[in-house]
C-alpha positions in Angstrom: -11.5 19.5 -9.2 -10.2 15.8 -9.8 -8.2 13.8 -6.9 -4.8 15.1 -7.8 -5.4 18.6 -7.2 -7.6 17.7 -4.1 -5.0 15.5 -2.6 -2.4 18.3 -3.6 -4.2 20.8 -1.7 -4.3 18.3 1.2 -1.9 16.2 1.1 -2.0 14.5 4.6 -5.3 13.0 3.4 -3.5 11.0 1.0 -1.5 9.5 4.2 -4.5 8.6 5.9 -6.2 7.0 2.5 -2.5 4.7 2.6 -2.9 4.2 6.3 -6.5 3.1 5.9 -5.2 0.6 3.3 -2.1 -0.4 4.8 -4.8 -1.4 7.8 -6.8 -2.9 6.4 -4.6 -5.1 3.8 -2.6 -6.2 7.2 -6.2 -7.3 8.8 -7.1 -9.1 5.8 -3.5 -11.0 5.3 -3.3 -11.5 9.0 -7.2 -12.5 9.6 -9.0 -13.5 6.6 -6.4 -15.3 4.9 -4.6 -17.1 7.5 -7.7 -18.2 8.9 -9.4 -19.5 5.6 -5.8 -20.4 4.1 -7.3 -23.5 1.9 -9.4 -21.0 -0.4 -6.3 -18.6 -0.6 -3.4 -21.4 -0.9 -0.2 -18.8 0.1 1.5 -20.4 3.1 1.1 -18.9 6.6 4.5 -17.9 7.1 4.3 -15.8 4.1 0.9 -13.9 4.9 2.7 -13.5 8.7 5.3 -11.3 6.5 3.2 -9.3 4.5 1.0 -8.0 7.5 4.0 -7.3 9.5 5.2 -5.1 6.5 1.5 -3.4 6.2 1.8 -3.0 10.0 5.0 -0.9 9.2 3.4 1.2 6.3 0.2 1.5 8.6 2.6 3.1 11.4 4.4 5.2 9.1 1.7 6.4 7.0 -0.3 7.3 10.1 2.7 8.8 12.2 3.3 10.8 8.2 -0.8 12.1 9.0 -0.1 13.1 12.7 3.1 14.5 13.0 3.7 16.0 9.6 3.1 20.0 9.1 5.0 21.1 6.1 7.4 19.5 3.4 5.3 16.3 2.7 6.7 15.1 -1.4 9.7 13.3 0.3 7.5 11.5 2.7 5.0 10.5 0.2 8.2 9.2 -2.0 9.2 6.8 0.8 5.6 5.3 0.9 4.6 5.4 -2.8 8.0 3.7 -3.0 7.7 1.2 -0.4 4.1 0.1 -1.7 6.1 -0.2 -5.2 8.5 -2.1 -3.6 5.7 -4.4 -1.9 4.0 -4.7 -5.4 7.1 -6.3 -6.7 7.6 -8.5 -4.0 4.0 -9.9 -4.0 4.4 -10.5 -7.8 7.5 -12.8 -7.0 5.4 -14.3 -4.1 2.5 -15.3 -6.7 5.5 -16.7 -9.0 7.2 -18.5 -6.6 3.8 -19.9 -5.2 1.8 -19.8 -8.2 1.3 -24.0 -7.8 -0.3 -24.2 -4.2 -2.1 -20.7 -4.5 -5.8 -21.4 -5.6 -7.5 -18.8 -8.2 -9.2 -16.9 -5.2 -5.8 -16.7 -3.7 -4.3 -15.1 -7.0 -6.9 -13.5 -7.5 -6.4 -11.2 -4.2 -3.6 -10.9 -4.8 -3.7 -9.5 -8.6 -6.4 -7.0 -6.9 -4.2 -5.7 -4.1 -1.4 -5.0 -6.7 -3.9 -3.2 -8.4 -4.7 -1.2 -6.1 -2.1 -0.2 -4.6 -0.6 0.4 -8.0 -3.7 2.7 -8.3 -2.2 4.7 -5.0 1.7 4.3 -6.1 0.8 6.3 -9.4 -1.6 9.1 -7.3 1.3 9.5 -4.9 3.6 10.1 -7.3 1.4 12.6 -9.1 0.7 14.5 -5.7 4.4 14.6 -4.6 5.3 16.1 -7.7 2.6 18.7 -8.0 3.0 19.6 -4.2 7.1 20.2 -4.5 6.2 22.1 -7.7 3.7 24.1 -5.5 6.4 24.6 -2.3 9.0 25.4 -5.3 6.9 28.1 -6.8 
């Protein structure tokens, strides 16, 4: 059995995988690279931004896990399209800051796109089989 049919057989594990994420990419923006900020380079303002919007994904990926009993592909659309959306917008960050961020600092951030590019495309693959499965 790979992932996709796993997570499609339980799909409220796939909102606790993004809430464990969302957690701990808002502790890392909010902690470990505001308070080490000269090996990272992205201003403070800006990583004050980013957590607050992992903080929101974190709320509404675990209240998704909690609350959430049937009819889950719409749900896991909004989040796989809000961390799409957050993808996008770190891109234009690291474009827009590329001069003052240092080569660790890009360098997180190229990874967190990755990953969570990595979940984006897993989401999408488990909303679709589990509509097909509610459809069937």
């Amino acid at each position: 059995m790979d992932i996709v049919d796993y997570l499609t057989e339980k799909p409220k594990t796939l909102f606790l995988v993004d809430s464990l994420g969302a957690m701990l990419t808002a502790f890392f923006l909010f902690v470990v690279l505001r308070n080490f900020n000269e090996y990272f380079g992205m201003p403070l303002s800006i990583l004050t931004y980013l957590s607050v919007i992992a903080v929101v994904f974190w709320v509404y990926s675990t209240s998704c896990f909690f609350m959430l009993k049937d009819n889950f592909a719409p749900f896991i659309i909004i989040i796989s399209s809000a961390n799409l959306l957050y993808c996008i917008l770190t891109i234009w960050l690291i474009m827009v800051y590329y001069p003052i961020l240092t080569n660790m600092g890009i360098l997180y951030f190229l990874v967190e796109i990755l990953l969570v590019c990595g979940l984006v495309y897993l989401e999408i693959k488990v909303a679709v089989e589990v509509r097909k499965n509610r459809l069937a």
